[in-house]
N, CA, C and O of each residue as an XYZ file, in Angstrom:
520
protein
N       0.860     -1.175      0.000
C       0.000      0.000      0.000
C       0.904      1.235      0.000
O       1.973      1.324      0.605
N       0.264      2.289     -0.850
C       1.169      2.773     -0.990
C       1.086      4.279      0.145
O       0.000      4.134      0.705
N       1.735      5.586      0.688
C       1.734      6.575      2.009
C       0.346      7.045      1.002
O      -0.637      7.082      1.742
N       0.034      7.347     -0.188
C      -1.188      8.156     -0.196
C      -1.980      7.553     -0.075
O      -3.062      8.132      0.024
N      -1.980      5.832      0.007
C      -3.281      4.907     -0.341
C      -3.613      5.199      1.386
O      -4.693      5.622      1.799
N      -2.405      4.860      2.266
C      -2.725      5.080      3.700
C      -3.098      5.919      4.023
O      -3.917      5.684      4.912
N      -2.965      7.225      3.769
C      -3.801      8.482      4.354
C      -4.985      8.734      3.927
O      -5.785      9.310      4.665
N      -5.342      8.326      2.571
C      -6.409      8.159      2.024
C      -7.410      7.055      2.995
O      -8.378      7.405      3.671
N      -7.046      6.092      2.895
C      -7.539      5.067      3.785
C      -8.196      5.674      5.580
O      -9.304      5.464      6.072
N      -6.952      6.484      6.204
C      -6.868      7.035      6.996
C      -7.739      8.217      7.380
O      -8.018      8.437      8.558
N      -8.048      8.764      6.661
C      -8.961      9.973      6.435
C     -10.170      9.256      6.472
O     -10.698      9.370      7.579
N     -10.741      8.636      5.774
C     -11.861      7.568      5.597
C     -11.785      6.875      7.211
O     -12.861      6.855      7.808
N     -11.278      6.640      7.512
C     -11.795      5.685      8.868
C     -11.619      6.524      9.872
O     -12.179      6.250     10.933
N     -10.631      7.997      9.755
C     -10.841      8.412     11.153
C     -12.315      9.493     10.718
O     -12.318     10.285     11.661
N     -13.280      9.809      9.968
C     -14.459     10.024      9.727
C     -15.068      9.306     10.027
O     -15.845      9.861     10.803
N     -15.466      7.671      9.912
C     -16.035      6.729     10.159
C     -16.311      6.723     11.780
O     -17.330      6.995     12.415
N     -14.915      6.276     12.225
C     -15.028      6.516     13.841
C     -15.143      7.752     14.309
O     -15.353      7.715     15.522
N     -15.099      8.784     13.904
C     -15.172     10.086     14.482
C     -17.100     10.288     14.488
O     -17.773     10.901     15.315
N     -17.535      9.580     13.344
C     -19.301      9.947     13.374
C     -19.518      8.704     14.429
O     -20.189      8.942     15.433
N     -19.106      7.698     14.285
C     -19.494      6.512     14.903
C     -19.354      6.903     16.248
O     -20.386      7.223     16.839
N     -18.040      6.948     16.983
C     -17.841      7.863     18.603
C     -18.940      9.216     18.696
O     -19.659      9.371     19.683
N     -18.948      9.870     17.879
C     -20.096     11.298     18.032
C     -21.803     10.607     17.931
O     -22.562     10.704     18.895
N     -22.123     10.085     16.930
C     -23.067      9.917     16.799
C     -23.764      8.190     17.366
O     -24.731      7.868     18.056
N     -22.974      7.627     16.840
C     -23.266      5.816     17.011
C     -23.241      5.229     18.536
O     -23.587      4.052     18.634
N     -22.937      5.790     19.528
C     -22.719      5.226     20.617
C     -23.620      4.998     21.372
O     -23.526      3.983     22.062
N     -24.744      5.817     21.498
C     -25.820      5.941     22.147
C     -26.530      5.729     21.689
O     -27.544      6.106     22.278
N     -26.794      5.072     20.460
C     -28.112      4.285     20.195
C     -27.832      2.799     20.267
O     -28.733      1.972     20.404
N     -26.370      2.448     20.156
C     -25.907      1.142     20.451
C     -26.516      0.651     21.837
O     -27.281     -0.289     22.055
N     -25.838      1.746     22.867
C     -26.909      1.750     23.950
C     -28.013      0.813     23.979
O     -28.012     -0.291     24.523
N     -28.933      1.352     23.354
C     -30.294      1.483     23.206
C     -30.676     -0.144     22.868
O     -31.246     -1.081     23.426
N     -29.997      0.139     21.607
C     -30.160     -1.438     20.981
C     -30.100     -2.506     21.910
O     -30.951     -3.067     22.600
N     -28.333     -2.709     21.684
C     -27.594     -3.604     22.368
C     -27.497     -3.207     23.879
O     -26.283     -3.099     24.048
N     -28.119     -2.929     25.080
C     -27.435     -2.569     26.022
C     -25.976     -3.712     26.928
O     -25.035     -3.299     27.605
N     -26.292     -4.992     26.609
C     -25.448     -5.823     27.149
C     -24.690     -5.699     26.421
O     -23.710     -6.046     27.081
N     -24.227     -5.382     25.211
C     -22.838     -4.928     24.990
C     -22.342     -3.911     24.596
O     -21.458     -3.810     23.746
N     -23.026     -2.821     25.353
C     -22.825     -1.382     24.748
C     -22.850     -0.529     26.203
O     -22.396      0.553     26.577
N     -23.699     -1.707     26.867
C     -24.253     -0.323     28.229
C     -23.881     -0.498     29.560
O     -24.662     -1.134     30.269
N     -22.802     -0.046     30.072
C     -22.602     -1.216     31.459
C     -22.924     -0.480     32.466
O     -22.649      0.703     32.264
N     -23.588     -0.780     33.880
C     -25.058     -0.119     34.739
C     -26.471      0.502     34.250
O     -27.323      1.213     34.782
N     -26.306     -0.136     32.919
C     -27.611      0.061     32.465
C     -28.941      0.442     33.054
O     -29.575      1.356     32.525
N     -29.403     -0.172     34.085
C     -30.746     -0.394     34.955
C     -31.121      1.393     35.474
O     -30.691      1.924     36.499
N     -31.668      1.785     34.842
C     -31.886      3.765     35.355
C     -31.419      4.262     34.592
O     -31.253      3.722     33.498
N     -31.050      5.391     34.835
C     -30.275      6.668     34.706
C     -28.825      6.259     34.922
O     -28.554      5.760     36.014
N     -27.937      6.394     34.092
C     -26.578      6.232     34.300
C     -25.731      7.773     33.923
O     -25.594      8.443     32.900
N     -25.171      7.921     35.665
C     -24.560      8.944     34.874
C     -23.310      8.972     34.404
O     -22.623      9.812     33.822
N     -23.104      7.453     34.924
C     -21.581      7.082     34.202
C     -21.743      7.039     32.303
O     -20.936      7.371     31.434
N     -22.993      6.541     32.220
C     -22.948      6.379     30.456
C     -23.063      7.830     29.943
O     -22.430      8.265     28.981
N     -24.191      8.729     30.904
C     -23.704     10.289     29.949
C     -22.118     10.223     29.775
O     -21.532      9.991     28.717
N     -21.669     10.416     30.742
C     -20.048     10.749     31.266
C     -19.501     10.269     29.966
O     -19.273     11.018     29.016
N     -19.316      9.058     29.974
C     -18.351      8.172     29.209
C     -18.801      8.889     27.447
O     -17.878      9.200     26.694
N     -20.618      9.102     26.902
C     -20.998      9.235     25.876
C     -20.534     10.853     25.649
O     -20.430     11.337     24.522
N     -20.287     11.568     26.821
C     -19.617     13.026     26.316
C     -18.778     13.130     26.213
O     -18.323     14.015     25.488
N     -17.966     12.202     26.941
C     -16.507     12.446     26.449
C     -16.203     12.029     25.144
O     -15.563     12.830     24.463
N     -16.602     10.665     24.509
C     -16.078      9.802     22.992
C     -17.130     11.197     22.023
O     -16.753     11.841     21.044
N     -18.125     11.263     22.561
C     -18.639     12.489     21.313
C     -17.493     13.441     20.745
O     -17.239     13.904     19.633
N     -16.770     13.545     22.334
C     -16.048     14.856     21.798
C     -14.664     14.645     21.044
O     -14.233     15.396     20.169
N     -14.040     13.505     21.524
C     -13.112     12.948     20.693
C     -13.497     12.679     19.420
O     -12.689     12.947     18.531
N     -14.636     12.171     19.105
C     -15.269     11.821     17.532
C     -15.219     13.239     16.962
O     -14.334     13.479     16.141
N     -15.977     14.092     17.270
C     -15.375     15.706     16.471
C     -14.327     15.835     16.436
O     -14.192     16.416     15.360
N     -12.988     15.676     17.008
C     -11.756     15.891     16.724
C     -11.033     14.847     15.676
O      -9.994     14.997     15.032
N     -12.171     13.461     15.747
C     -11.215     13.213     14.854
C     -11.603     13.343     12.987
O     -10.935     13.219     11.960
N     -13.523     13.760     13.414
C     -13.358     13.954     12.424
C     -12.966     15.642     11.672
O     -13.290     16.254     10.655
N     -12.377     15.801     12.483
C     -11.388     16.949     12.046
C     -10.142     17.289     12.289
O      -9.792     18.447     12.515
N      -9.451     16.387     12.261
C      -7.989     15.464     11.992
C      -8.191     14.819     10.652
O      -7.323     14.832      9.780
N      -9.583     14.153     10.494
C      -9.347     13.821      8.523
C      -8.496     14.408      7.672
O      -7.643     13.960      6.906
N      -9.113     16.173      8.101
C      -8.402     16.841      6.957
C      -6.988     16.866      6.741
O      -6.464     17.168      5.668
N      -6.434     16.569      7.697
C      -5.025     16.436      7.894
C      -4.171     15.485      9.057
O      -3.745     15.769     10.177
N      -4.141     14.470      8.402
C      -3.522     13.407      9.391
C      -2.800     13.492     10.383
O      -2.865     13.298     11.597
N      -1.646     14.033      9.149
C      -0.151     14.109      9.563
C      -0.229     14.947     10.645
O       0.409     14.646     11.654
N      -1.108     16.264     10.610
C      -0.908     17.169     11.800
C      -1.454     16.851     12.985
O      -1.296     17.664     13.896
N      -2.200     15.637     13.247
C      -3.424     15.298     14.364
C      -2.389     13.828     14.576
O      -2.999     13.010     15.265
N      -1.135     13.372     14.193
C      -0.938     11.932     14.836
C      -1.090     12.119     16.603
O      -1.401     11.169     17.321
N      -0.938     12.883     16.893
C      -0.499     12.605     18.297
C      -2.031     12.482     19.117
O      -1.919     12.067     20.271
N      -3.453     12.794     18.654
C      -4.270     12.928     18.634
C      -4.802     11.313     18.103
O      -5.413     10.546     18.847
N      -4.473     11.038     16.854
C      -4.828      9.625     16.831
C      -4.077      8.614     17.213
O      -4.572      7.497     17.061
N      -2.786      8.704     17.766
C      -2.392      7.239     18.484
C      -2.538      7.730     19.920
O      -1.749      7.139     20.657
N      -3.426      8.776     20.658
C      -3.829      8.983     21.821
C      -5.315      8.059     22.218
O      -5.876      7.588     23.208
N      -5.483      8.156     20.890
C      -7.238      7.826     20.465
C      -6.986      5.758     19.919
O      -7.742      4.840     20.239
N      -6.107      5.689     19.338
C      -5.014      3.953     19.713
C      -5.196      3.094     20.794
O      -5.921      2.109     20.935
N      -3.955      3.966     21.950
C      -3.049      3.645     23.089
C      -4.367      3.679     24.571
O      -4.421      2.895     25.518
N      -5.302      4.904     24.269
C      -6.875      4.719     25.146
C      -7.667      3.759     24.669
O      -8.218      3.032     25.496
N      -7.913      3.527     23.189
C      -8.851      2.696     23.109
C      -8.292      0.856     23.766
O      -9.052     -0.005     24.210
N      -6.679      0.754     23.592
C      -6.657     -0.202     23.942
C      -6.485     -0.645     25.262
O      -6.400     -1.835     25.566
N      -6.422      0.490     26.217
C      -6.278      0.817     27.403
C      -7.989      0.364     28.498
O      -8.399     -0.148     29.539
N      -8.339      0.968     27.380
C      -9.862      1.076     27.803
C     -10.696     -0.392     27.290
O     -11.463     -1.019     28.021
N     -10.438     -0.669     26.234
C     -10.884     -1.794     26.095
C     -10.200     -2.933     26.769
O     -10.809     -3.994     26.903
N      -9.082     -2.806     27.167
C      -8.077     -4.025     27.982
C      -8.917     -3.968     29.763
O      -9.625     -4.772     30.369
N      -8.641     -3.271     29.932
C      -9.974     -2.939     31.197
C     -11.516     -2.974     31.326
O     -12.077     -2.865     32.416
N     -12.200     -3.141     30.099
C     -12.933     -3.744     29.824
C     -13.453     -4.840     30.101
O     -14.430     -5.167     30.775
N     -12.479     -5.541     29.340
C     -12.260     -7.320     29.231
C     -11.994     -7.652     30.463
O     -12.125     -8.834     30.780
N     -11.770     -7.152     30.963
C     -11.157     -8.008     32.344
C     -12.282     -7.595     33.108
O     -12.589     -8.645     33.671
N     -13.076     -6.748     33.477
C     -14.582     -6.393     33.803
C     -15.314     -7.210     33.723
O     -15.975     -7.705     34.636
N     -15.307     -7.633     31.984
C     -16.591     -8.786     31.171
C     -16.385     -9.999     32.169
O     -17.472    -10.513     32.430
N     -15.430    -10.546     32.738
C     -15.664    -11.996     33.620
C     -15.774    -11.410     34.862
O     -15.107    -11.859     35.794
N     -16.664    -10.287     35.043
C     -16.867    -10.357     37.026
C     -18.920    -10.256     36.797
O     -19.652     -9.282     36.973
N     -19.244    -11.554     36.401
C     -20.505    -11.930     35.994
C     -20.877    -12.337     34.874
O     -20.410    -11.893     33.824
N     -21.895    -13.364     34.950
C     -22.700    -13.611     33.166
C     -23.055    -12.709     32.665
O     -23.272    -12.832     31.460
N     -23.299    -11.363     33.296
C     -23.968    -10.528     32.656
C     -23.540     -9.473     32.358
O     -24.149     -8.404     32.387
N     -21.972     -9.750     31.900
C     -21.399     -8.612     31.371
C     -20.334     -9.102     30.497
O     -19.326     -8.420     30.311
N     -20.515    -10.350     29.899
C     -19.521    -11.178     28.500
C     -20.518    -10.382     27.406
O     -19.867     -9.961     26.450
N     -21.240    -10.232     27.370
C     -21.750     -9.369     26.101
C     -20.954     -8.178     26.058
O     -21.873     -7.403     25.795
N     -20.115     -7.574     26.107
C     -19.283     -6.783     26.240
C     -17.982     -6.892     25.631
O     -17.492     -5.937     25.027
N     -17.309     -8.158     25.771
C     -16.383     -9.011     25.043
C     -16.853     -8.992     23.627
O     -15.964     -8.529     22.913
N     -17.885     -9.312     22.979
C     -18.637     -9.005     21.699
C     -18.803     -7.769     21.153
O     -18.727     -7.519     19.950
N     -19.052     -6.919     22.114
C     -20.126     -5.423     21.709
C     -18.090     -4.461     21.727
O     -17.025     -4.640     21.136
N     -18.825     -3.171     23.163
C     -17.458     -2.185     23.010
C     -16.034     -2.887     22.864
O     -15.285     -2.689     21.907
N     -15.792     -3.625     23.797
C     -14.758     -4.674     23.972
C     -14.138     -4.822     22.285
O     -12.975     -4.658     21.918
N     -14.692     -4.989     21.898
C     -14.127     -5.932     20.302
C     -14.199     -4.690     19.217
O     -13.585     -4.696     18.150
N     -15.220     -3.423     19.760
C     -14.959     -2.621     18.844
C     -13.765     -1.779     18.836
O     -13.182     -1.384     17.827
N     -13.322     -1.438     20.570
C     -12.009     -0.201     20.537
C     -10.949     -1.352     20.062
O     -10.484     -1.180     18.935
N     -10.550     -2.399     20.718
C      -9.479     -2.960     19.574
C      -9.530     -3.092     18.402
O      -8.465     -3.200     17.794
N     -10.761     -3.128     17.697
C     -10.772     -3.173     16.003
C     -10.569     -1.294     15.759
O      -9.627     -0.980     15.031
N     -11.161     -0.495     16.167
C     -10.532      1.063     16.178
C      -9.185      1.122     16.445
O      -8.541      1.659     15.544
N      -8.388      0.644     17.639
C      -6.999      0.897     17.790
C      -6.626     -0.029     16.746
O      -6.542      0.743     15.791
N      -6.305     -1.354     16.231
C      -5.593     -1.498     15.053
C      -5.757     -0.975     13.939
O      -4.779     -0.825     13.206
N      -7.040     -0.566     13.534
C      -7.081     -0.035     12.057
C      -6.453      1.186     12.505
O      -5.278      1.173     12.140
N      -6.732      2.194     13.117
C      -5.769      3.651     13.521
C      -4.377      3.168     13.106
O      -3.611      3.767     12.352
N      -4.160      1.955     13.731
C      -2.610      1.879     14.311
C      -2.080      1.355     12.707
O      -1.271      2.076     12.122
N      -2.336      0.693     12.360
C      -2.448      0.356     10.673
C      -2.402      0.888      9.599
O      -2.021      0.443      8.516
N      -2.847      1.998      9.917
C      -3.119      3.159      8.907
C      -2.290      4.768      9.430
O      -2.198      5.739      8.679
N      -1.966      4.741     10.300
C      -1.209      5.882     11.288
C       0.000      5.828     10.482
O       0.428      4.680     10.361
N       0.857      6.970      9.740
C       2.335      6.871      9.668
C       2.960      6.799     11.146
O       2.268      7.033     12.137
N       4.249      6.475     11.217
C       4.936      6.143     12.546
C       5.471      7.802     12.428
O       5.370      8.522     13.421
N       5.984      8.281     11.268
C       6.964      9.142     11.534
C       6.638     10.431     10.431
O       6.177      9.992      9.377
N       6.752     11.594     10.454
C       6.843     12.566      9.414
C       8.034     12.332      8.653
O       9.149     11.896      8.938
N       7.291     12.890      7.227
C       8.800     12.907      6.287
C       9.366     13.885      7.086
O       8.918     14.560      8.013
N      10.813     13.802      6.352
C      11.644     14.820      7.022
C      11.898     15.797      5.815
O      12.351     15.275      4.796
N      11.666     17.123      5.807
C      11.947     17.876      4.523
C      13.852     18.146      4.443
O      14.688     17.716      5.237
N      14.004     18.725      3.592
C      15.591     19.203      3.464
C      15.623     20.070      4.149
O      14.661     20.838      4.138
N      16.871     20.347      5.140
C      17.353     21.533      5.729
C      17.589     22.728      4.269
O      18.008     23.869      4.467
């Protein structure tokens, strides 16, 4: 693949996840709550919490599209948390039956977000001529 096919690529998925984190999260909720919603039962004000914060990262990244290169530190922040967060997750999903739907649902989505990021992320800027 070639650096424009990747940024190209790159631009495209950090839009994807940037509407998906802004917009998609809270109806997953809705849907799926066993693998989308964890203290589900009421009012959670942990799920506002958690749904205002990824909203707001999803606007940033989808405005990092326009320019990759200038937002890396922004998307392998948005990487190194998702796998952070999803690794803490998982280890959550076995303290009951009723939270392995989770392992399926968020669980499986921030690691499929942190590798494609991480996949598609240059490691390094060109370097121009002095």
């Amino acid at each position: 693949m070639t650096e424009a096919d990747r940024i190209k690529y790159l631009r495209i998925a950090l839009v994807v996840v940037g509407l998906t984190f802004t917009f998609g999260l809270w109806p997953l909720t809705i849907v799926w709550p066993s693998g989308w919603s964890w203290h589900a039962e009421g009012r959670s004000y942990y799920l506002e919490m958690i749904l205002a914060i990824y909203a707001t990262l999803g606007v940033f990244l989808i405005l990092a599209a326009r320019n990759p290169l200038a937002h890396r530190s922004l998307i392998w922040f948005t990487v190194w948390s998702s796998v952070v967060h999803g690794g803490v997750m998982a280890v959550q999903s076995f303290n009951g039956d009723h939270n392995m739907g989770h392992l399926w649902g968020d669980v499986l989505a921030l690691f499929a977000v942190a590798a494609v990021l991480a996949l598609l992320t240059p490691r390094e800027a060109k370097t121009e001529a002095r």
